[in-house]
DRENLOGU-214572 format. One record per residue (C-alpha): residue in one letter; x, y, z. Coordinates in steps of 0.1 Angstrom, whole numbers. Each point is the difference from the previous one (the first is absolute). Example, Ala and Ser with C-alpha at 12.3 -4.5 7.8 and 13.67 -1.06 7.14 Angstrom:
<recs>
REC  res      u      v      w
REC    A    123    -45     78
REC    S     14     34     -7
</recs>
This chain:
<recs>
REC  res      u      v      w
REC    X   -399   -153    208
REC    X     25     28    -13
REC    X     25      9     20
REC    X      4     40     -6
REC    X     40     -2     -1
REC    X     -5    -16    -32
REC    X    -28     19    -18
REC    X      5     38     -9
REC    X    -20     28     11
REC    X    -22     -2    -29
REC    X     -7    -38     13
REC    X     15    -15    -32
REC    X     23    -27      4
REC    X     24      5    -25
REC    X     25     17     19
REC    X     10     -2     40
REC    X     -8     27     16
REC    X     34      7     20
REC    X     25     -7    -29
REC    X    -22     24    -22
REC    X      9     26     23
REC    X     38     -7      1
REC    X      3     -3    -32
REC    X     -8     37     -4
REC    X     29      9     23
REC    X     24     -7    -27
REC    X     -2     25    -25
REC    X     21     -7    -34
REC    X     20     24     -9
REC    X     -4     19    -38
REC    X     26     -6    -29
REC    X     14     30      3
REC    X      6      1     35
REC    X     14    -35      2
REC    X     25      7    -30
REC    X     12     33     18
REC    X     10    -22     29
REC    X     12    -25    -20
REC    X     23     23    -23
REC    X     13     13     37
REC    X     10    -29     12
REC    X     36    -13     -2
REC    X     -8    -35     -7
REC    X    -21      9    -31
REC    X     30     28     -9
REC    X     28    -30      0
REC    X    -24    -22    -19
REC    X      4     25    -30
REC    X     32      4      1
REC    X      6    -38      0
REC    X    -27     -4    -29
REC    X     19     29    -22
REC    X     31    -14      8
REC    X    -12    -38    -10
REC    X    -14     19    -35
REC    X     36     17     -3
REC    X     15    -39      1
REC    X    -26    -13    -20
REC    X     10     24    -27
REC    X     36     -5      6
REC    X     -5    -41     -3
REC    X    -20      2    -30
REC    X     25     21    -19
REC    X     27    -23      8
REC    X    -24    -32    -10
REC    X    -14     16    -26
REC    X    -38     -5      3
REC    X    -23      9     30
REC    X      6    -21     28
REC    X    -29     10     21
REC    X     -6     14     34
REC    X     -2    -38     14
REC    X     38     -7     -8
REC    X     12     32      9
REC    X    -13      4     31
REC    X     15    -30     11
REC    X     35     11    -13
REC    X      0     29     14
REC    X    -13    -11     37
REC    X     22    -32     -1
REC    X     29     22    -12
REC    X     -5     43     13
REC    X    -25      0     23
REC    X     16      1     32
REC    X     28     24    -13
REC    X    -30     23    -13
REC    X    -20      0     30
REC    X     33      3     24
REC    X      4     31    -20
REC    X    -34     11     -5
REC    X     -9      1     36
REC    X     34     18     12
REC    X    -13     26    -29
REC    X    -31      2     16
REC    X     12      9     34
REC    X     21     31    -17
REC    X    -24     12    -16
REC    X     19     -2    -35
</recs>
């Protein structure tokens, strides 16, 4: 015998029931909207920064070494080295609206 908590309303047993239900409750947000909260957010603002600012020293190190030294090496350089300076700075920025 079939307990009904586990069969769906069509009385297939693929699926419970219950957890059918509360799946629905969660509705995924589109692309478009999730990027326009995304691009508002100041978490995803200071990531951009810090990515342009790792390409800036990228460039810089590979025109002092002479070949392309790759994202990899320069942004370790640049997080060992500027990162907290940058991000001190960045943030006070932020808060003046510069």
């Amino acid at each position: 015998m079939r307990s009904s908590a586990t069969t769906t309303t069509s009385g297939k047993n693929s699926y419970p029931a219950k957890r059918r239900s509360r799946a629905r409750a969660y509705v995924p947000l589109n692309r478009a909207t999730a990027e326009t909260l995304a691009s508002m957010s100041i978490l995803y603002k200071e990531m951009v920064a810090e990515r342009e600012e790792i390409m800036r020293h990228k460039w810089f190190m590979s025109e002092k070494a002479g070949h392309d030294v790759g994202f990899n090496a320069a942004a370790y350089d640049w997080i060992s080295n500027h990162r907290t300076a940058w991000r001190k700075a960045w943030r006070s920025s932020q808060k003046t609206g510069l």
